[in-house]
N, C-alpha and C positions, 0 to 999 in steps of 0.2 A: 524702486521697491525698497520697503527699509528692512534692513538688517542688522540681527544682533539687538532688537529688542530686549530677548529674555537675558543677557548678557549686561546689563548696564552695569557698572559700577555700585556698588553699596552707599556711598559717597552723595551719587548723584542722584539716585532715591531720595535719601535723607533731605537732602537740599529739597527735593520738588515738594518735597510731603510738608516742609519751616515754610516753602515758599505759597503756602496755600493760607496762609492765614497772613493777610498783608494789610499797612494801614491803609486810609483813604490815599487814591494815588493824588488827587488833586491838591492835597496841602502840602506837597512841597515841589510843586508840578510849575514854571513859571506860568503867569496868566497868558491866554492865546489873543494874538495881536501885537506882543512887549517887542518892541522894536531892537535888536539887538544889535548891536555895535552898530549904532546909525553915523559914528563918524568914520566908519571903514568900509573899504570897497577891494576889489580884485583882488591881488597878492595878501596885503596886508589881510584882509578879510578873513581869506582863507587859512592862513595861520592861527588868525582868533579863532578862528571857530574846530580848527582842531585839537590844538591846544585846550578850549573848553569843554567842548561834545566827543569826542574819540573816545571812546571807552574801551581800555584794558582787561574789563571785564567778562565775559559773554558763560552764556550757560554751557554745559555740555548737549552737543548737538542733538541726544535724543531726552532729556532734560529740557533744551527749549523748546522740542516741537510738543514735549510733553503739556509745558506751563502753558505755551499759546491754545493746544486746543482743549485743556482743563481750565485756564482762568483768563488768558487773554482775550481770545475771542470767543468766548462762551457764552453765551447769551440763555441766561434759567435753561443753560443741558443744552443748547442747540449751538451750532454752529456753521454757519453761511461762507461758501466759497465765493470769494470775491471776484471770478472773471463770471458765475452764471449764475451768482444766486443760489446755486444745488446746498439746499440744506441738509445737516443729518443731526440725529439726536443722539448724544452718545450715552452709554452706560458707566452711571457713577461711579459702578464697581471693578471697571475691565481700566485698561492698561489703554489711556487714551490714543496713545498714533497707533497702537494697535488697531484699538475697537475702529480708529476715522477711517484707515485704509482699510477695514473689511467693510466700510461701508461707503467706499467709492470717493473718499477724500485724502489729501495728501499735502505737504507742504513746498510751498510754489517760492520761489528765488527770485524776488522781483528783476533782481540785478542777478541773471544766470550763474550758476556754478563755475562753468567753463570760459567764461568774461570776467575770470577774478574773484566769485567765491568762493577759492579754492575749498577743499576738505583741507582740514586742519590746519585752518588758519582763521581768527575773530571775525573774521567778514563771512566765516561759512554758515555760523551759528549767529551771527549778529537780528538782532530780532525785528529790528525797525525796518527790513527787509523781507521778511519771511512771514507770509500769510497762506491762511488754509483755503484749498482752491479741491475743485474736481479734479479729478486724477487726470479724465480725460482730455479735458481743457489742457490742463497744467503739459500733457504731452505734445497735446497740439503747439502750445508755444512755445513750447521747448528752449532755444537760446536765441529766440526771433528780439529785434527792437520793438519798442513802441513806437509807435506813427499812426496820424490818422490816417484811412484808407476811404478812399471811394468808394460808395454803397456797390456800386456799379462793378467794381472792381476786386470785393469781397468773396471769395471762394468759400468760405467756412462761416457759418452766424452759430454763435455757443450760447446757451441759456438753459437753464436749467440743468447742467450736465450732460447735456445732449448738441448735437451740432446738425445742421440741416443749411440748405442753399436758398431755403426762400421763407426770411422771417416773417415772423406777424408782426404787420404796422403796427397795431398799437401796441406795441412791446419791445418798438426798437430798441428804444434806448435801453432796455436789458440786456443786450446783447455783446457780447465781446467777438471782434471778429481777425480775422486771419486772411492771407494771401500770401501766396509763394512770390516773391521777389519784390524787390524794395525801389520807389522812387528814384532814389538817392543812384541804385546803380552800381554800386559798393560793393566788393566783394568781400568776403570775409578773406584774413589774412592769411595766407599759405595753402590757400584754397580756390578752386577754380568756379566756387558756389557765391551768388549771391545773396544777400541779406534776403531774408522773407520780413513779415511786417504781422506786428500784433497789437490791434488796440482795443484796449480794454473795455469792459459795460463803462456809460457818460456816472455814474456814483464812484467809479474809481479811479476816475483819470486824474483827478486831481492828487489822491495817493499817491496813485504810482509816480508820479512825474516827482513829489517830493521824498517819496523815498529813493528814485533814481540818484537824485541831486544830494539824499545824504551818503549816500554809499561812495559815490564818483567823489566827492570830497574828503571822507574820513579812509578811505583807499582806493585813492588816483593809482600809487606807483601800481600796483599787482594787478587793476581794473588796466591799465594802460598796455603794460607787458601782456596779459593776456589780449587782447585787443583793441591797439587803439584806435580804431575809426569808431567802438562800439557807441561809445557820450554823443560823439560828433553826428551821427546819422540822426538820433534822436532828437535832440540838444533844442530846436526849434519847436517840435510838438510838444517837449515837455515843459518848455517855457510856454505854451499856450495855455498846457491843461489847467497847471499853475494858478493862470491868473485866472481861469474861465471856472473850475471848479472849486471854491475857497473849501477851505477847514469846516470840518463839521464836527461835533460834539464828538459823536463815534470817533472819529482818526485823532483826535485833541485827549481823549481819554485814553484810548489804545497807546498813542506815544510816552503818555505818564506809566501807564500800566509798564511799558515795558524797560524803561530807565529805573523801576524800582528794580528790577533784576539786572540792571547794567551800570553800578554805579551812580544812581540817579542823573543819567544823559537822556536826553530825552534828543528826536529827532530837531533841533533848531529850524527847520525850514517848515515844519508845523507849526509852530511857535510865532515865527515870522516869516511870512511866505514871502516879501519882498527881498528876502537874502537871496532867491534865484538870479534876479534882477541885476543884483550889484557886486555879485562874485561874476557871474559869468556874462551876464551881457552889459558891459560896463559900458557908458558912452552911446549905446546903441539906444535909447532912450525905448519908451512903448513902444512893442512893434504895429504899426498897422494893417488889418490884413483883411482885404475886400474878395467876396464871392456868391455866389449863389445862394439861398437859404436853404436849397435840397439839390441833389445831382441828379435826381431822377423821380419824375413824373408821372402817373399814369389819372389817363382827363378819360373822361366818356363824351363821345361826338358831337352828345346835348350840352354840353358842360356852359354853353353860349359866353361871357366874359371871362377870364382868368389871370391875374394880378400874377409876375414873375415879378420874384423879389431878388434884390443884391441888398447885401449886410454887408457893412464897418463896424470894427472890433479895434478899440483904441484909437479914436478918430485923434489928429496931431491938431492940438490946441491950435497951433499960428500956422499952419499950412495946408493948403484946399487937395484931396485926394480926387484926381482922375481915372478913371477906366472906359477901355474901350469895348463897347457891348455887339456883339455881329449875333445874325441868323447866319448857323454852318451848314444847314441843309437837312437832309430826313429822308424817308421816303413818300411824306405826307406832301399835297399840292398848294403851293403859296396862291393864296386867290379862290382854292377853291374848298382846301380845307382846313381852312386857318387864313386872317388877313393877315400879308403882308406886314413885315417889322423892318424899320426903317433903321440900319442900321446906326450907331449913336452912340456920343460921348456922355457918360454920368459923369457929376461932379458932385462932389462930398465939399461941402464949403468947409473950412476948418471949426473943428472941433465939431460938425455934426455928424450925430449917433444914428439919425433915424435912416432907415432904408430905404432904397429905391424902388419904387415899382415900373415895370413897364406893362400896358395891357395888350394882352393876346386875345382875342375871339375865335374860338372853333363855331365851323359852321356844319350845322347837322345836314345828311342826307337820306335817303332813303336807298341807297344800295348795299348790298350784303357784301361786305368785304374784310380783307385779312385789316388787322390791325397795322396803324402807322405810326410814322416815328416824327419828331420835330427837333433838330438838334440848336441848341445857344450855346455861345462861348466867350469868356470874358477877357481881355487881353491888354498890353499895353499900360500897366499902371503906371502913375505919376503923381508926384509930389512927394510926401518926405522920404527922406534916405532910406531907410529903414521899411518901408511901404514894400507889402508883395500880396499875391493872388495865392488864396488858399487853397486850401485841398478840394472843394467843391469851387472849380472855375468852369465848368463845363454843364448844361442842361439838359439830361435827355428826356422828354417829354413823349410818353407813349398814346397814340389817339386811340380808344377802345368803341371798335363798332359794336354798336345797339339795334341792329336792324333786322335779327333774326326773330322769329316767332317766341312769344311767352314761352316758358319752359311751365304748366301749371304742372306735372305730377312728373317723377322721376325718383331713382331707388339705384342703389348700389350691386350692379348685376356679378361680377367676376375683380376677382385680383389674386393677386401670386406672391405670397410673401415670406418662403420659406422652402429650402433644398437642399442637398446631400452640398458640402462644400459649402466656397462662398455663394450666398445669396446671391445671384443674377437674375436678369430679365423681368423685375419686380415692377408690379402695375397695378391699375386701379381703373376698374371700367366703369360708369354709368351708363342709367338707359334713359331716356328723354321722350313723353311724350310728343314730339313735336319736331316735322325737317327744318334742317337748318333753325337752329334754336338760338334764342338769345341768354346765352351763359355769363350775363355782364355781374349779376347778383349772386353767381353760383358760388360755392368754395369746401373744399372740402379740407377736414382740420383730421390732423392723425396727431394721435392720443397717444403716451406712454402709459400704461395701465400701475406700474410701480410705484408713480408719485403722482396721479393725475394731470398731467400739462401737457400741453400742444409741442410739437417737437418739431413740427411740417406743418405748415397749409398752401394749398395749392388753389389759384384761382380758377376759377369757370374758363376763363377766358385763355389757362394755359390748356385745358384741354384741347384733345385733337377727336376733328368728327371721322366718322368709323360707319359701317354699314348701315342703311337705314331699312327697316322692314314693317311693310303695314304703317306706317306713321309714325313709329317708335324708332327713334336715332342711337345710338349708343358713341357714346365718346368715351375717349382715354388718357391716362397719361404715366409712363415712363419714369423711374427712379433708378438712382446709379447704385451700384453695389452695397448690398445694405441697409438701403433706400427707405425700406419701411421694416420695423420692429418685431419682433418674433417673440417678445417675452412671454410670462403669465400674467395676467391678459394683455391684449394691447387693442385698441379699437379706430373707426373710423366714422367721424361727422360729415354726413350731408346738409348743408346750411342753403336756405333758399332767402338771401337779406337776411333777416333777423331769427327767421325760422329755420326750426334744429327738424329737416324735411325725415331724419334716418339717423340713428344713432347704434350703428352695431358694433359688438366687439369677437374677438376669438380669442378662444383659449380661456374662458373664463368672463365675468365682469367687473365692471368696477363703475364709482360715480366720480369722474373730473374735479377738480379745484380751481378751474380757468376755463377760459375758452366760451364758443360759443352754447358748449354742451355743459357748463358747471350746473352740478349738480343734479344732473339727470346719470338715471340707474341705465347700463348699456344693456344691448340684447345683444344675447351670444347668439350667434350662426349655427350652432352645435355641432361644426363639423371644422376641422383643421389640418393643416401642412404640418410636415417636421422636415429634420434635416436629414433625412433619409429618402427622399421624395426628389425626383428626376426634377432638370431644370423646368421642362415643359409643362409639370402642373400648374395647378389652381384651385381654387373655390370659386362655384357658380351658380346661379339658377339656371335650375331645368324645370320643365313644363311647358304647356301652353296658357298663352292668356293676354294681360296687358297694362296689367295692373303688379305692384310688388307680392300681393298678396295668396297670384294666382300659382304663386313658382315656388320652388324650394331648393335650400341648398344642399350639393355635395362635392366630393372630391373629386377631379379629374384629371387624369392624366396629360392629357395634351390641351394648352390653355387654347382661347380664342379671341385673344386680346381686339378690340376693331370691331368683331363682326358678331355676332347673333352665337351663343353659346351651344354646344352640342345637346340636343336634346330639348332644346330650348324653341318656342316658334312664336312669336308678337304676334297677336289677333288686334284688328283696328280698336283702339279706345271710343267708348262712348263719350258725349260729349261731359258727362257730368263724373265721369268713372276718376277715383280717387283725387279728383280733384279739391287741393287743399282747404278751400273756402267751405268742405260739407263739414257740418259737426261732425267731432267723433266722439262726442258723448251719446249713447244711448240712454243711461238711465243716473241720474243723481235721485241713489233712494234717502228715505228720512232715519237718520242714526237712529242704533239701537244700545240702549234701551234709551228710552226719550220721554220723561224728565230723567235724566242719569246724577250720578254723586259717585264716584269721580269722576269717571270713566264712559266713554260711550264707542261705538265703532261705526265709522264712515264708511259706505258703500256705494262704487260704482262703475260702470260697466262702460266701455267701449266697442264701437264695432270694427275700429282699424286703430293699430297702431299709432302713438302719437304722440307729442310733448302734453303736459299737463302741470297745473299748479293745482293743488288743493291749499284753502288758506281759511282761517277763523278771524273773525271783528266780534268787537263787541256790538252793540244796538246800534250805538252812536257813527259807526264807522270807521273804529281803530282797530288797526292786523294789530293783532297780541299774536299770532305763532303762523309758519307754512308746515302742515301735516306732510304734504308729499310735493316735490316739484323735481321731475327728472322726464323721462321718453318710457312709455310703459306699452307694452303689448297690448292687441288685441285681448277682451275676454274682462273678466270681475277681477275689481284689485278692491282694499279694506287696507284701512288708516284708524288707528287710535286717537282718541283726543284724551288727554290727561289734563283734567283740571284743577287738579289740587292747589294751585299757587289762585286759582281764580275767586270772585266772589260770586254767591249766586245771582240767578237772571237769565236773561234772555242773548243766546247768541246766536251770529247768522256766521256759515260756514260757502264756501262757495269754489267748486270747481272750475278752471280754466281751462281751455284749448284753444287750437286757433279756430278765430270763426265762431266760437261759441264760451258763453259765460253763463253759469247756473248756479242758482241760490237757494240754501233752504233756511231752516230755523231750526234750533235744539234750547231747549231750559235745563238750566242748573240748578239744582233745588240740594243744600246741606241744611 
């Protein structure tokens, strides 16, 4: 937490307020690429480069966290936390570390405090080190190393400011992630703990690995004294990131930017990123390093052919790379769920790049069974010196049964997300038309309502099946302490494939910026938990019926996670009853007034709840605007069309739902 803000020196005001009008940093910035001292290496190297880059300079510490988050990394008022992307916008007129830590951002030590940046010493305030990160983040990695971690083996995924146990694929690589204790085995010094491990989202590994490598050279002695295994544990991933994430324009301007305040030093290993290379891995030429494309798999039982790739990374010009490839075992059946893999030597002939594939076949069945496992391992590598198995040597490949019944309608019955104390025993029930159902498509996405994004989603298939009544199943699923969000608002997406099946929120609404629900408006539950409220509650529907529509929510005291809700009773579904494929348009009327100038009002009626797109073309067929696209209730909703940028004529307007698309016509006449 920072302190003594309102306390800065007079001095160092003055300096932040000269240092706001600065010239272009690139004109006296060397070019990125310039190869520098390319006749020097190891010892010698490193002299150059302290001698050159070591700056005697640095701002006062709350001076530089001032500069970085008013000019350094400011982007037109915004400023982005480098392990999750957590944006905030600050106020021109407040007191920038102030204003960032009241708004959930802080200044992150690439190279820890307590590893040698010391307070009151140039390396505490050195800037080429010091980026604005979430607070929360920033605490999660606390004085951890960098190392890559196995998906598999990642306890913590960060993104957005928020942390959760089971990322969204398509957003991995935004994630920065954490695990308690380190490969390596390492304890820290004078201490019976070992190393935990932090690696960054894939846009910043390459930073971080060059700002590691500046810091560890322009203050080895103090970096050492306070810990010297700390370079050593990392020393390998960050020579990977290095070469695997080059300089981008952003870190190439940020290093200028910030050598105007330090003497004009700018970081050297941005500049030339082959200086890692030749200071510290001398003679050790390119390392090679062979492994899987992904540690972990999940196949559906239809999946019929599926290609396992092994990748080479710096394949050795003159000498051919060996590995040896085995099936480790699973719980899945060789022969009968999946053929047979013959176990086998890959060879990487020298200098090639391209991958290996080996082909596996799942073979589908028709029995209803738990999901299985198929493990691969890579082992044995050979050829050059310098040659090893990376962090992804190992396959876990999950088989997902498909053999339960369609899931056609299902809705959001009970969950718990909010009690007196810590949050415990926090859940999330569905209710399922259908026994033993097939949840291969299902997923449901939890929503941070403060900045719209996905925080958690949880697949269909991690659900667990729970009482079944009348033909109506209900599944669940479990979150650890804190598990799911309590703000104002926070909500929860039902997703059936590509359809947004339920979009509710509590405590409020809000419309998403991500996920499968962007840009759809939430429906509040109208009823809510606080932290005054026994562990045993919830929110539920009660009533009878069979459909979402037939039940309502309220608060209840003792939850029924699993089973049929108090109050609550399934009557059998008909065969066509809320089944997704009916329209749920009832009525697209004809805008009023119609011919309009400018303005006109769109009207129209549903009879169930449901996603929707309203959208305008002109004659020929081009969207010029979308009026409305979000999850709207049951009942009459109205949309403005504003056409004053338009010319007049003929336009066709046309509402979307699933299952159903409807078109009218409106004229412009000015």
């Amino acid at each position: 937490m920072r302190a003594g803000l309102l306390g800065k020196p007079i001095f160092f005001i003055l300096f932040f307020i000269v240092g706001f009008s600065l010239p272009a940093w690139a004109q006296s910035c060397p070019d990125q690429g310039t190869v520098l001292f390319p006749e020097l290496s190891g010892a010698e190297l490193f002299d150059a480069l302290r001698a050159e880059y070591k700056t005697s300079t640095v701002l006062d510490y709350n001076a530089a966290r001032d500069s970085m988050f008013k000019v350094i990394d400011n982007q037109n008022g915004n400023v982005t936390g480098v392990y999750t992307g957590y944006t905030i916008t600050l106020d021109a007129n407040a007191d920038p570390s102030t204003d960032a830590f009241n708004k959930g951002m802080n200044t992150e030590h690439a190279w820890p405090q307590n590893k040698g940046a010391t307070e009151g010493t140039l390396a505490h305030s050195d800037l080429h080190h010091l980026y604005p990160s979430n607070s929360s983040a920033n605490s999660s990695r606390n004085r951890e190393p960098f190392i890559d971690i196995k998906d598999e083996e990642t306890e913590s995924w960060w993104r957005n400011g928020e942390s959760t146990t089971t990322p969204i694929a398509e957003f991995i690589d935004e994630y920065s992630e954490r695990k308690d204790g380190h490969t390596s085995g390492i304890q820290h010094p004078n201490s019976d703990q070992e190393y935990g491990s932090w690696e960054p989202r894939e846009d910043f590994k390459g930073d971080a690995a060059r700002s590691a490598f500046y810091f560890y050279t322009m203050y080895k002695t103090q970096a050492d004294e306070a810990d010297p295994n700390f370079f050593e544990v990392q020393k390998p991933y960050l020579r990977s990131w290095n070469s695997a994430d080059s300089v981008s324009s952003k870190e190439y301007n940020r290093t200028c930017g910030v050598a105007s305040y330090q003497e004009g030093k700018v970081n050297p290993f941005v500049i030339d990123p082959t200086l890692a290379d030749r200071l510290y891995f001398t003679g050790e030429g390119s390392q090679t390093v062979v492994e899987f494309a992904a540690s972990a798999l999940t196949l559906n039982e239809d999946q019929g052919e599926f290609l396992i790739e092994v990748t080479i990374v710096n394949p050795n010009a003159d000498t051919a790379t060996t590995v040896d490839f085995s099936y480790a075992g699973g719980t899945a059946t060789a022969g009968e769920d999946f053929n047979m893999i013959t176990n086998q030597t890959l060879t990487f002939a020298a200098g090639e790049s391209a991958s290996k594939t080996i082909s596996l076949t799942i073979f589908e069945d028709d029995s209803r069974e738990v999901n299985e496992s198929i493990l691969f391992a890579l082992s044995n590598i050979s050829g050059p010196n310098n040659s090893l198995l990376g962090v992804s040597d190992s396959l876990r490949i999950t088989l997902r049964d498909n053999d339960g019944a369609e899931a056609t309608t299902m809705w959001i019955n009970e969950f718990h997300y909010d009690n007196e104390s810590t949050d415990e025993g926090e859940f999330i029930e569905i209710a399922v038309n259908a026994d033993a159902a097939d949840l291969s498509n299902v997923s449901l996405s939890l929503y941070n309502g403060s900045n719209g994004s996905v925080y958690n989603t949880v697949a269909g298939t991690e659900l667990t099946e729970g009482e079944t009544q009348n033909g109506i199943t209900v599944y669940y699923v479990e979150f650890p302490s804190n598990g799911i969000q309590n703000g104002s608002p926070d909500g929860i997406s039902l997703n059936n494939g590509d359809e947004v099946v339920q979009f509710l929120s509590y405590e409020g609404t809000f419309t998403p910026k991500e996920g499968p629900s962007q840009g759809f408006e939430s429906v509040d539950i109208g009823v809510e938990e606080s932290n005054s409220f026994p562990l045993t509650s919830s929110v539920s529907l009660s009533g009878t019926g069979s459909a979402y529509s037939h039940f309502s929510w309220e608060v209840t005291e003792t939850s029924t996670m699993g089973v049929v809700n108090t109050g609550q009773e399934f009557e059998t579904p008909t065969a066509t009853e809320e089944d997704h494929s009916i329209p749920a348009v009832v009525s697209l009327y004809q805008n009023y007034p119609n011919p309009f100038n400018p303005t006109t009002q769109i009207r129209f009626e549903l009879h169930k709840a449901a996603s929707v797109t309203l959208e305008v073309f002109t004659i020929t067929g081009q969207k010029i605007t979308t009026l409305m696209k979000g999850y709207r209730s049951a009942g009459t909703h109205l949309a403005t069309f504003d056409a004053t940028a338009y010319s007049s004529g003929l336009y066709i307007y046309r509402l979307k739902t699933a299952g159903n698309s409807t078109t009218r016509k409106m004229l412009l006449l000015k």
